[in-house]
BABAMAR-865192 format. One record per residue: residue in three letters; x, y, z of N, C-alpha, C in turn. Coordinates in steps of 0.2 Angstrom, whole numbers, plus 5000, padded with zeros to 4 digits. Each point is the difference from the previous one (the first is absolute). Last residue first. Layout:
BEGIN
alaXYZXYZXYZ;...
***
This chain:
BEGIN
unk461350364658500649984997500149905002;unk497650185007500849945002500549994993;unk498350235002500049924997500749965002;unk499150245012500449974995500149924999;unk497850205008500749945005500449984992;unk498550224998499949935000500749985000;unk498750215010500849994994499849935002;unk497950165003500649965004500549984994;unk498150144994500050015007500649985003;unk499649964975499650085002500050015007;unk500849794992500350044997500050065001;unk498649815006500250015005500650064997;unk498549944985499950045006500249995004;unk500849884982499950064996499750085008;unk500449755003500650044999499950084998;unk498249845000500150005006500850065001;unk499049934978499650055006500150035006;unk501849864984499650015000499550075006;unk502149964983500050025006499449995001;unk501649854983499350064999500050025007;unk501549834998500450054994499350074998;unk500749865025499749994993500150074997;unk501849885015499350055001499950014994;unk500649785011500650044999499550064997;unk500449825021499550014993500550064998;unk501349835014499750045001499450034992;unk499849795002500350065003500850015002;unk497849884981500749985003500350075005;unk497649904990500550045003500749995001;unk497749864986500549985006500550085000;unk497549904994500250065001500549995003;unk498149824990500450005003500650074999;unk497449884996500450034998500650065006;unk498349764995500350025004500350054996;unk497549854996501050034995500450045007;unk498249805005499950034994500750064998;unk499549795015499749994994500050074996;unk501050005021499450005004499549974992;unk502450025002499749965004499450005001;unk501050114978500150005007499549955003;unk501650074980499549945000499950025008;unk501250194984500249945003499249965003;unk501750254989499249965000500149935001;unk501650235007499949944996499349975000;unk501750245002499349985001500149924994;unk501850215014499949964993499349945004;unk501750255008499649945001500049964992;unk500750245007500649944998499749925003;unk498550224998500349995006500649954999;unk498650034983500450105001500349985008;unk498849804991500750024996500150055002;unk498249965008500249945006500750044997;unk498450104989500150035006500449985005;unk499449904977500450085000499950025008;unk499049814997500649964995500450095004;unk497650005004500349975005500849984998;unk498950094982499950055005500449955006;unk499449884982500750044999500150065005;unk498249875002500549965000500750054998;unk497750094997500250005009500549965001;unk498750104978500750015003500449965007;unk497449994982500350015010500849994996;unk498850064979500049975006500349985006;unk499550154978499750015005499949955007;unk500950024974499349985001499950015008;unk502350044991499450044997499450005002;unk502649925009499449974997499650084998;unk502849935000499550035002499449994999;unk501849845014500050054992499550035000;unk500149865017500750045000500050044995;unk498249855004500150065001500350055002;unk500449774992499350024994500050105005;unk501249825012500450054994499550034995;unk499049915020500550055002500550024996;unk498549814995499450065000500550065003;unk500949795000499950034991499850075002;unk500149895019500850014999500150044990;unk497849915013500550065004500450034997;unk499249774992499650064998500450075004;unk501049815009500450024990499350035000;unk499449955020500750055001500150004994;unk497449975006500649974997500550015000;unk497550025012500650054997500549974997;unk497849975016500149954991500650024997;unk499750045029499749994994500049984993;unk500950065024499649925000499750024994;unk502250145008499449974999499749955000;unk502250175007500049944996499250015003;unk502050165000499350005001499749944997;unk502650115012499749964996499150014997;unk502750105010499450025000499749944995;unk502550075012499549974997499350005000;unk502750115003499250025004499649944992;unk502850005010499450004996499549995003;unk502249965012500350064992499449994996;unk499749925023500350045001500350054993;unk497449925002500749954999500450075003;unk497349995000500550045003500649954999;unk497449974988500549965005500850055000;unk497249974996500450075000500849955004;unk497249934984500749995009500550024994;unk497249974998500650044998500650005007;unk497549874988500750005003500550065000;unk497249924991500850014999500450025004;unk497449874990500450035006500850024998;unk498249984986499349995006500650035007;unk500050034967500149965008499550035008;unk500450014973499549985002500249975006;unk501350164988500149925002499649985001;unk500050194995500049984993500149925001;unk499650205017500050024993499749954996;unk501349995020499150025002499650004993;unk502449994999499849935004499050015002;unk501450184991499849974997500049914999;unk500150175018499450044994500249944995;unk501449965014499649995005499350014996;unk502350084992499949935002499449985003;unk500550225000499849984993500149924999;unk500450065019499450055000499849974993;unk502349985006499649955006499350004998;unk501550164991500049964997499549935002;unk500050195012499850024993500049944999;unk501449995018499249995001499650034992;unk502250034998499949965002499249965002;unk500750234998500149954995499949944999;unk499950125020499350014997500349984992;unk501950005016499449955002499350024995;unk501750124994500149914999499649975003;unk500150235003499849994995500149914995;unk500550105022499549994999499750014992;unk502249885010499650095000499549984998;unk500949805016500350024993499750084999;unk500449815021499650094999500450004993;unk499449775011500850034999499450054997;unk499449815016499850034993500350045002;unk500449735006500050085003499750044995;unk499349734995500750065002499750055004;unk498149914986500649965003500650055000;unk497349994996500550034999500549975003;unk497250014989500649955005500750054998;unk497150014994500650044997500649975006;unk497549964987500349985005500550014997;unk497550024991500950024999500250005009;unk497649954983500349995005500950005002;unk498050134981500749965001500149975009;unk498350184991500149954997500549955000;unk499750175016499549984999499849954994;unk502350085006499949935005498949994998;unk501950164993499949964996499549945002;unk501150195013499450044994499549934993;unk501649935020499650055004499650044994;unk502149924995499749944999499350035003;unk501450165001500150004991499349925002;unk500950065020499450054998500049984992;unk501649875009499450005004499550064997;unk502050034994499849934996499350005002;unk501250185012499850004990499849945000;unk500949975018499550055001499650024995;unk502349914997499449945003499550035003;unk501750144994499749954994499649945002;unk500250245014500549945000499449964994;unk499450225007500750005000500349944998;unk497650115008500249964995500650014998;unk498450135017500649975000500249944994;unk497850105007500450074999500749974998;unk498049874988500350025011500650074997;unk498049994985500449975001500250005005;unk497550034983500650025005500749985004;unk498550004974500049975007500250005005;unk500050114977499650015004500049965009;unk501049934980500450055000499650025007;unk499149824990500849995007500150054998;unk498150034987499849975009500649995003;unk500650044977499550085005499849985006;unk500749814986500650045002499950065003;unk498449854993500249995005500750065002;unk498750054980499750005006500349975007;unk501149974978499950085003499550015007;unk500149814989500650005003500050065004;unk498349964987500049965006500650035001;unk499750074980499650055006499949955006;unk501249904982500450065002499650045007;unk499049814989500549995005500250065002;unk498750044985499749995005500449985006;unk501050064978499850045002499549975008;unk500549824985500750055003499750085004;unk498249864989500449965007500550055003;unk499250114981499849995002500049955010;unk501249984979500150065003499650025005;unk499749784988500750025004500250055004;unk498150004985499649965006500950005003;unk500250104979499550045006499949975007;unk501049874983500350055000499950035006;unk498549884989500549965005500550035004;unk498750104982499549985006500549965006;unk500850064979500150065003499549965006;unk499749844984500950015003500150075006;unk497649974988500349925005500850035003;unk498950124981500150045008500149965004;unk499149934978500850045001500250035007;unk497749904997500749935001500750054999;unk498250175006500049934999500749955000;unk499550245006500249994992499749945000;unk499550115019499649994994500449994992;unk500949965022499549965000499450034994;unk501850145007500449944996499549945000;unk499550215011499950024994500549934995;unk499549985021499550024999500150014994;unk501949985012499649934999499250014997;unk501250205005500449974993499749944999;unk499450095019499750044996500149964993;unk500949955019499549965001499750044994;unk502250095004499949924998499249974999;unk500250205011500349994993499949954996;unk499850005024499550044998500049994991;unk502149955012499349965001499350034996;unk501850145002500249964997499649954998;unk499550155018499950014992500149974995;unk500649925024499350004996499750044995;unk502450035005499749934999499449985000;unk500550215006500249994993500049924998;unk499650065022499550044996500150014993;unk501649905017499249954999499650044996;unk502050155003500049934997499649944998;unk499650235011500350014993500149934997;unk499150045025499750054996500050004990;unk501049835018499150004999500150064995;unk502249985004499749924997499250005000;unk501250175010500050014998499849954992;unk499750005023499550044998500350004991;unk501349875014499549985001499450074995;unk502250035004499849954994499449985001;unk500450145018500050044991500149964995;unk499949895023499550045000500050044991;unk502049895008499749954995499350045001;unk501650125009499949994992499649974996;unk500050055024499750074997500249974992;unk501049835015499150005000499650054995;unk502450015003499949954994499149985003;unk501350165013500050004995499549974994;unk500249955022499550064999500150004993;unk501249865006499549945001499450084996;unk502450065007499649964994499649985000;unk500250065019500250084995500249954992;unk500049865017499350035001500050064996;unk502149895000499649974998499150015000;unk501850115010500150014994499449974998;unk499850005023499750054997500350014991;unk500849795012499350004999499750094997;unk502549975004499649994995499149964997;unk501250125020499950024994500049984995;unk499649885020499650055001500050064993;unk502049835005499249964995499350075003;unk502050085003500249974997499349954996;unk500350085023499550054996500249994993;unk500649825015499350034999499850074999;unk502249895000499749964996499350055000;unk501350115014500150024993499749944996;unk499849965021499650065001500150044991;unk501149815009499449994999499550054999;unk502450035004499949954995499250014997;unk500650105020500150054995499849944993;unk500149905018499450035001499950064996;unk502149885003499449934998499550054999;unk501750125009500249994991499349944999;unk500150035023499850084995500149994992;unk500649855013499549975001499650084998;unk502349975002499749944995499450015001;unk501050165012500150024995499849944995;unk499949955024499450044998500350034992;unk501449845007499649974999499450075000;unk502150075003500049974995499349964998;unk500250115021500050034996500049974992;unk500549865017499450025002499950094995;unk502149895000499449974997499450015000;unk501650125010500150014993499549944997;unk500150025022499650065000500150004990;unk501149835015499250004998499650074998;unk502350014997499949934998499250025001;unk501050125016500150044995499849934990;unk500149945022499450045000500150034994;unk501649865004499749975000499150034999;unk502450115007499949954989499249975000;unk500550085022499750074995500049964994;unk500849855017499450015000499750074993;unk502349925001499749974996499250015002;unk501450155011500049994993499549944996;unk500450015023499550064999500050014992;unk501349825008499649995002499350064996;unk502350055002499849954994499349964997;unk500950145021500250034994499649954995;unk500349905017499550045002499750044995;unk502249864998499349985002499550035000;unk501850125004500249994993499349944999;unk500350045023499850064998499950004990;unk501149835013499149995002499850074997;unk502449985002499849934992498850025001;unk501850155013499750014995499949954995;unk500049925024499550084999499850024991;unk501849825008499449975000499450054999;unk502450085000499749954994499349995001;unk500650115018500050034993499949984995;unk500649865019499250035000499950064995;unk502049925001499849934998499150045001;unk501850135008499850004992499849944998;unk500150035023499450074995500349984994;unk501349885013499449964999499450074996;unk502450025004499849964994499249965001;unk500750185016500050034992500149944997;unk499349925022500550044996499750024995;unk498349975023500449984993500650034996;unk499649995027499850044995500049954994;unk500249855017500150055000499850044995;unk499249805007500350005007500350104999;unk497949914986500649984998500350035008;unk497750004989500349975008500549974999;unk498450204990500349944996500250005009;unk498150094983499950035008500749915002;unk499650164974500149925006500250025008;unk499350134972500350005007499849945002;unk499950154976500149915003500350025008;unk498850194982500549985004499949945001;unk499350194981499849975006500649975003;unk500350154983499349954996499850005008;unk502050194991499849945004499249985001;unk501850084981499250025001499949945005;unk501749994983500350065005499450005005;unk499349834984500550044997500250075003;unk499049845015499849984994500350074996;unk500349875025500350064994499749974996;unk499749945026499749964993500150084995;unk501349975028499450014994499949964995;unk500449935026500650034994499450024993;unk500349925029499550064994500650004995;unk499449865025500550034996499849994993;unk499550025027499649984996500750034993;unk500150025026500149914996499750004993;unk500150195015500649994996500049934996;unk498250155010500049964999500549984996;unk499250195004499849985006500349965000;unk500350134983500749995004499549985008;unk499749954973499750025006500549995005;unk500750004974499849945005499650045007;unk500650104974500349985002499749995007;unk499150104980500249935000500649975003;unk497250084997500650035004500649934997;unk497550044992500750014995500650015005;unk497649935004500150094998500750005001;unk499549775002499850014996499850114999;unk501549885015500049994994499750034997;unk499450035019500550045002500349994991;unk498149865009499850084998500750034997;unk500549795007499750004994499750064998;unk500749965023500650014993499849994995;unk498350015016500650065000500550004997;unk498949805003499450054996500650075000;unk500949825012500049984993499650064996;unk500050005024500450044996500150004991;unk498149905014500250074998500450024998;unk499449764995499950045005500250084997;unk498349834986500950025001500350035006;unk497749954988500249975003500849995003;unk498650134983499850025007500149955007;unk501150044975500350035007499650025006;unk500149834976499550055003500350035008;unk501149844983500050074998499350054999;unk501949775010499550035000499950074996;unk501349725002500150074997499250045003;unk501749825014499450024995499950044998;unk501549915012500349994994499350024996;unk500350005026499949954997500050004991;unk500550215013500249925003500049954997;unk499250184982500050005008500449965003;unk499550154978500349945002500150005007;unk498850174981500449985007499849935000;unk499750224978500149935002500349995007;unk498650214981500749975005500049945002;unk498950074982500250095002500649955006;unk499349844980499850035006500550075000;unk499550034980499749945004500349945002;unk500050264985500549945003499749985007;unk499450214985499849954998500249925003;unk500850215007499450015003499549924998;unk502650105003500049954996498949995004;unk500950175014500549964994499749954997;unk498750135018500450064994500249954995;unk500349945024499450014998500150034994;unk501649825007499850075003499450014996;unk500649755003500250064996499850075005;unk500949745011499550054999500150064993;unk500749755014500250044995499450054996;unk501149865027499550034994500350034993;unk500249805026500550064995499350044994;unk500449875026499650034997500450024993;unk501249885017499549985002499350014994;unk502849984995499350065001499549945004;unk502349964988499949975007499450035004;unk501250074977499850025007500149975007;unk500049914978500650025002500050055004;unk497949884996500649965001500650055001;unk498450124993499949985006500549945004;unk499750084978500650065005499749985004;unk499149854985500849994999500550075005;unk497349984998500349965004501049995001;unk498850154986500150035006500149945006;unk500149964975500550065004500050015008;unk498549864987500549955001500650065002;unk497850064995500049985007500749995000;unk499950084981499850075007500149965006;unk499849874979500550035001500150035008;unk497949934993500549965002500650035002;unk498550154991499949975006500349955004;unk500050074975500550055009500149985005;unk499149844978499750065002500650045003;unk499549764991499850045007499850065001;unk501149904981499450005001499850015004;unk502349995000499750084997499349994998;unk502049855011499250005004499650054997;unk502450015000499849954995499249995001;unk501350135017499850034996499849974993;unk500449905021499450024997499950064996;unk501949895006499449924997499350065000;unk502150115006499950004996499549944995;unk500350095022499650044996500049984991;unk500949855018499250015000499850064995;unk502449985004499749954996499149995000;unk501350165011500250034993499649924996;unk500049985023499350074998500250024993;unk501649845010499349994998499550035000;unk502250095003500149954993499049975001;unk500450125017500150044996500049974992;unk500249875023499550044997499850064993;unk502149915006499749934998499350045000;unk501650165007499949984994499649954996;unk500150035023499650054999500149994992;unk501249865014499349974997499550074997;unk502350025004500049974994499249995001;unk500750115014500050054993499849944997;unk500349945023499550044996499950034994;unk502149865006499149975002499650024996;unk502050135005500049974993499249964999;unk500550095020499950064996500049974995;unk500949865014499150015002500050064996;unk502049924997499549954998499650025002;unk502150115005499450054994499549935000;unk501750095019500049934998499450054992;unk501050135017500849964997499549924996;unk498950265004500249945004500649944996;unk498650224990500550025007500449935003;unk498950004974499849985008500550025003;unk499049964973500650055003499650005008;unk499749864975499750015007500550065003;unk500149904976499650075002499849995008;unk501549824990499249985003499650095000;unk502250014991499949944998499449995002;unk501050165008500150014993499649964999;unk500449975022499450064998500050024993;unk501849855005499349965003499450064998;unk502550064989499749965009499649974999;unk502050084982499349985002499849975006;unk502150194989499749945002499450005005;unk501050154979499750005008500049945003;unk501950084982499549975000499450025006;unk502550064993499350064999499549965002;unk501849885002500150055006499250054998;unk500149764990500550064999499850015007;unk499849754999499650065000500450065000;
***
């Protein structure tokens, strides 16, 4: 060993230092107060794993662990009043028998005197009572509250035992801390869902509040056409009595004259007679039709007809005094413009006039079948009708005629076509012709504007045809 060296004693080596020539009772104590000290470091720390618990555990596992190193009869861990407001418990006692309390109307009095003295933030000991030893709980420079223990050690504690109660103050205090935190994360959470959930259930309620003035607008479009097209079919209606029926029974009238004057040629007026007697059929026909056509213009309507199986039904609803018609629908029913649906039902219409007409029938069918890429439409019957007759009688009136005969094939052909449809004639189930109207969607907008188009033009901007 140099000369500079210090040499080593006993007080180096065991940190004991003692007046008397022997150190093993000095040593003794220190060391068991360390042994306590290692196991309040090891308790706190089996409960700091414990983070389901809570604080609580923890808390306890402190105040029991400075009570051990105490040797306390009483020990507490109290906040001051003020600090960490959201942090639960406020304070904690441990008694003689190791049991936690934390109602103080069972406590004796001094204990209550050091808990008052605590918890209004004093932080240093009562000098009634020297036995009781106070070390504080620091949360970032800011004294929180305090750890005391009413302790039964032979002598004062050392400075190495306050720092072991320091430790154990500010590990309960950073606990507390944390504790107070994750309670606020947590209100602050239910407050954000519970906010979140009233902002879904306002967007639900806005939803449905905008579905329902949405169909509330277009019931009034559609009722502001329904106005429209009633005041029109009213002015075809007078307009078909006053000028058209009354030139077709002139026409009539004429003709019966001409039969009058072609019956006195005799045998050379046979041919013109035959003639006359066709014109005359045609023209009566004509003023029936006309006549039924002034009674449906006339007839009243729901205020709401919007949807093509609504059209059917009334289309079959005009047909039904001579014709038994049943009208069937399959699928969901998809909103095309209103000028597809009443082209459509036209067509449906003119299929029905001439099932009433020529079939000699008794019953007819009409189904509406909604596919995902095509709208189908059928009209089959119980009557004498031939599909190859159909199918002649629909080129014969592709071209031009003269003499005056129903159009209504080529008409149903040109209204299904202006919508990028196509019309088949076929053997129907029921014995007699089914004629078949297949769509393929999205439709595509006819190449003529009709009625319906043409008025809702003058009030509303008509919706844009699906692409």
């Amino acid at each position: 060993m140099s000369s500079t060296e210090r040499p080593l004693d006993v007080a180096t080596l065991t940190g004991v230092r003692s007046g008397k020539g022997s150190y093993y009772r000095a040593y003794v104590r220190s060391d068991e107060r360390m042994q306590r000290a290692v196991r309040a470091m090891d308790s706190i720390s089996r409960a700091l794993v414990r983070t389901v618990e809570g604080p609580r555990s923890l808390l306890e596992e402190v105040v029991r662990a400075a009570g051990s190193h105490l040797d306390a009869s009483w020990t507490m861990l109290a906040l001051a009043d003020g600090h960490l407001p959201g942090a639960r418990p406020r304070f904690l006692l441990v008694g003689p028998d190791g049991g936690v309390h934390d109602e103080v109307a069972a406590v004796p009095a001094e204990v209550r005197r050091e808990l008052g003295a605590v918890r209004a933030g004093h932080v240093t000991r009562s000098r009634a009572d020297q036995r009781w030893v106070r070390v504080p709980m620091s949360l970032e420079g800011r004294h929180i509250g305090s750890l005391a223990g009413l302790h039964g050690l032979d002598d004062d504690p050392e400075p190495r035992d306050l720092s072991v109660l320091r430790i154990l103050a500010n590990q309960a205090a950073v606990s507390l801390h944390t504790s107070e935190q994750y309670q606020a994360g947590l209100a602050l959470h239910r407050r954000a869902q519970r906010l979140y959930d009233e902002a879904t259930d306002r967007a639900r309620d806005l939803e449905d509040r905008t579905r329902e003035l949405r169909q509330a607008e277009e019931r009034l479009v559609v009722a502001h056409q329904r106005e429209l097209v009633d005041h029109e079919r009213h002015r075809i209606a007078r307009e078909l009595h006053d000028s058209v029926t009354q030139y077709v029974l002139s026409a009539g009238m004429a003709v019966e004259v001409a039969r009058g004057e072609a019956e006195d040629l005799g045998s050379a007026g046979a041919p013109i007679l035959e003639r006359l007697a066709t014109a005359k059929a045609l023209s009566q026909e004509a003023v029936d039709q006309l006549r039924r056509a002034i009674y449906a213009l006339h007839q009243p309507h729901r205020d709401t007809v919007g949807t093509l199986p609504e059209l059917l039904h009334e289309v079959a609803e005009h047909h039904r005094p001579q014709l038994s018609v049943s009208v069937r629908v399959e699928g969901d029913a998809q909103v095309l413009a209103a000028d597809a649906d009443h082209e459509i039902a036209r067509a449906v219409g003119e299929a029905l006039f001439n099932v009433a007409t020529h079939a000699e029938a008794t019953r007819a069918v009409v189904r509406l079948r909604y596919r995902a890429e095509e709208i189908l439409v059928s009209v089959a019957d119980d009557g004498t009708g031939d599909p190859t007759e159909l199918a002649r009688r629909l080129r014969l009136e592709r071209g031009p005629v003269v003499d005056g005969r129903h159009r209504g094939l080529v008409n149903i052909e040109s209204r299904i076509g202006d919508l990028g449809g196509s019309v088949v004639f076929r053997r129907a189930r029921l014995g007699g012709v089914r004629v078949e109207m297949r769509l393929p969607l999205p439709l595509v907008a006819p190449r003529h504007a009709g009625v319906i188009h043409g008025l809702v033009g003058t009030g509303q901007k008509e919706p844009p045809w699906p692409r």
